[in-house]
N, C-alpha and C positions, 0 to 999 in steps of 0.2 A: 262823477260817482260820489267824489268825497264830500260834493256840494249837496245833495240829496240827503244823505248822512247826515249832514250839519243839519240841514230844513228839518229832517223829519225829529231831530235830537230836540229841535229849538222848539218843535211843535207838542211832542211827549214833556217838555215840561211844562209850556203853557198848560197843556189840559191840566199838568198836577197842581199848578198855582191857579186854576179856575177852582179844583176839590175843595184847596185848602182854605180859598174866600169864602166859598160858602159856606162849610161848618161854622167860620166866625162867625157868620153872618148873622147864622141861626141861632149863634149863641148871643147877640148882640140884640135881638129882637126877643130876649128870653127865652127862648125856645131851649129844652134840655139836649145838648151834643150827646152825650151821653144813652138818653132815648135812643137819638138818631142810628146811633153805634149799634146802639142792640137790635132796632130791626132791621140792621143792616147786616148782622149776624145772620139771624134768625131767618133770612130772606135766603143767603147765603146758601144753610143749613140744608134748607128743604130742597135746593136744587141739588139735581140728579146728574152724576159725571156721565158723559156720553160715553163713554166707555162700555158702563153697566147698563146701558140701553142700548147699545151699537149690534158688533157681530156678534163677540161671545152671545149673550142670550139669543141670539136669531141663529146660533150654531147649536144651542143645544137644542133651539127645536126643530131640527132638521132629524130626517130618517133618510139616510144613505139609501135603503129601500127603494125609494124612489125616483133612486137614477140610475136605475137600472135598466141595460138597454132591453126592446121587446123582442120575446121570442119567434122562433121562427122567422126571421126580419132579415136580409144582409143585409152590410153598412158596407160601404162602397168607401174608401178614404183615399184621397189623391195625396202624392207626395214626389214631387218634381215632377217627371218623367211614367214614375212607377203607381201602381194602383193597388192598393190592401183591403181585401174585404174581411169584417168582423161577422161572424153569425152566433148569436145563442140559440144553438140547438136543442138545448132543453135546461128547463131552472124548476128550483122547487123551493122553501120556506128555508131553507141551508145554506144550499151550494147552486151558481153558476155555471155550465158548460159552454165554453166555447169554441169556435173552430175558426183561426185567424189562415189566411192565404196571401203567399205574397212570392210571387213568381212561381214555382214549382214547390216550394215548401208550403206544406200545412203542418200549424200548431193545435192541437186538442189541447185546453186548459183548464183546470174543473177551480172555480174562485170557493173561499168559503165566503159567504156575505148578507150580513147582517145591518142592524139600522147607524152603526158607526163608522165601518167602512166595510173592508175585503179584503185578503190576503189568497195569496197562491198556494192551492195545496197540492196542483198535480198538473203535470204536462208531460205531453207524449210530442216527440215529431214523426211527421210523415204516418198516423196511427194505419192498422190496417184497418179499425172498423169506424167508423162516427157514430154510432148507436151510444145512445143513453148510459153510461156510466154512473150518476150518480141520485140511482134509486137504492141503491143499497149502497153506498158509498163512504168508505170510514177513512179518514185521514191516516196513515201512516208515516209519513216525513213530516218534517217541521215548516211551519206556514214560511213563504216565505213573501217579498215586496208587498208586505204589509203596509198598508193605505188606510188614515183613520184621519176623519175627521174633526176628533176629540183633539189631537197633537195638533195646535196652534202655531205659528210662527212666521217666520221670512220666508224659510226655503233652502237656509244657508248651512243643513246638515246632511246629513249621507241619508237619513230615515224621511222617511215622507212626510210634509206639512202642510195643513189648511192655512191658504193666505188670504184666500176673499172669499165668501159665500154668493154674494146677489152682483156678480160680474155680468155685463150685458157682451157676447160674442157673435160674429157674423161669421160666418164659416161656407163656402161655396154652396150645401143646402140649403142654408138660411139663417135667419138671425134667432138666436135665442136667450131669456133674461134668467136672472137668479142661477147662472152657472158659478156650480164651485171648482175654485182652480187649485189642484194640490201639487206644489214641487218639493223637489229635491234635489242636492248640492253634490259629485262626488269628486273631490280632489285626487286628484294623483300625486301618491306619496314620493317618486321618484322626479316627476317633473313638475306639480305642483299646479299643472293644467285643471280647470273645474270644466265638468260636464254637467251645466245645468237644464233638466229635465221638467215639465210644464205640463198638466194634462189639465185638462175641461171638462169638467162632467155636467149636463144638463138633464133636467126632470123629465121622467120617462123616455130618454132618450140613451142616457149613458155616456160613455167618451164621444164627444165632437168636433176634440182637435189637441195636439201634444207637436209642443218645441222643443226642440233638444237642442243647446247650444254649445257649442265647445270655444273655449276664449282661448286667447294665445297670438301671439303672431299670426299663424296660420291658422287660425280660426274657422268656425262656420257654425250653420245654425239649418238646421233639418226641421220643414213643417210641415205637420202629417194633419189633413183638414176632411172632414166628412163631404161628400159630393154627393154621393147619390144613396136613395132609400128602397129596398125590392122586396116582397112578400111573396 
């Protein structure tokens, strides 16, 4: 290891004592170093840091909008043993309806969701009716697992963050490109344990698969993966 180290030490200065011949060089042939310098600048200058060409700009033209799952549609999602289907029942230019099933419990959830992300502004369990709720529909409590887009990062906070936009995912339906995957971090303040949470949203399709891990000694890692598509 420490031999490679050495090589590659011995190799980074050869290239820098190859630089520095040839500026002489150029200056020994009359050539102005000084010139050299400047369109060396100047070459410098006009290149573009991949940063400002990477994701940010490829996030800001994203419209959350568009990973939205379709209506009418269930999503069928396997998860060990057990099986979860997701259905939007009804959506409109506002708000999402959905109705989540997973053993004898149903969740009704009405999303607010827009082209930056979505937040939860109502859930019922076990509802007695599944009909359309949000044709007249006014928010009343405060949004909550707020999901946006716009919020960049690792993942490593309690609020939710975009970590990658154009992730390529294979999920027991199938394979899908350009998913964006948004987590969040939440520690336990008494034992200090992190539950780290993962979802996958893909274009017109919407969630297609969410990790949830828990670290620790006794650990584990729960993966919830889309399987089947019904109309």
């Amino acid at each position: 290891m420490n031999k490679n180290i050495l090589l590659l030490l011995i190799f980074s200065l050869a290239l820098a004592g190859c630089g520095t011949g040839t500026v002489s060089e150029g200056s020994a042939n009359g050539e102005s170093s000084e010139e050299t310098v400047n369109e060396q600048v100047k070459e410098s200058e006009t290149e573009i840091p991949a940063e400002e060409t990477g994701t940010e700009k490829e996030v800001d033209n994203v419209d959350f909008n568009q990973y939205r799952s379709p209506v009418k549609t269930v999503k069928t999602f396997s998860q060990d043993e057990f099986t979860i289907t997701h259905e939007i029942t009804d959506q409109n230019g506002d708000y999402v309806q959905e109705l989540v099933k997973f053993g004898d419990v149903s969740t009704l959830s009405i999303y607010e969701w827009n082209e930056r992300g979505y937040s939860l502004v109502y859930s019922e369990e076990n509802p007695q009716s599944q009909e359309s709720l949000i044709e007249e529909f006014e928010t009343v409590e405060s949004p909550k697992e707020i999901v946006s887009i716009s919020n960049k990062g690792e993942g490593g906070n309690l609020e939710w963050e975009m970590v990658a936009s154009n992730e390529e995912v294979t999920v027991p339906y199938g394979s899908f490109k350009g998913v964006i995957l948004m987590k969040k971090t939440i520690t336990s303040e008494t034992t200090g344990q992190k539950t780290i949470t993962s979802r996958y949203f893909a274009s017109e399709m919407g969630l297609i698969k969410e990790v949830t891990e828990i670290d620790g000694e006794n650990g584990y890692t729960i993966v919830t993966e889309l399987e089947s598509i019904t109309k």
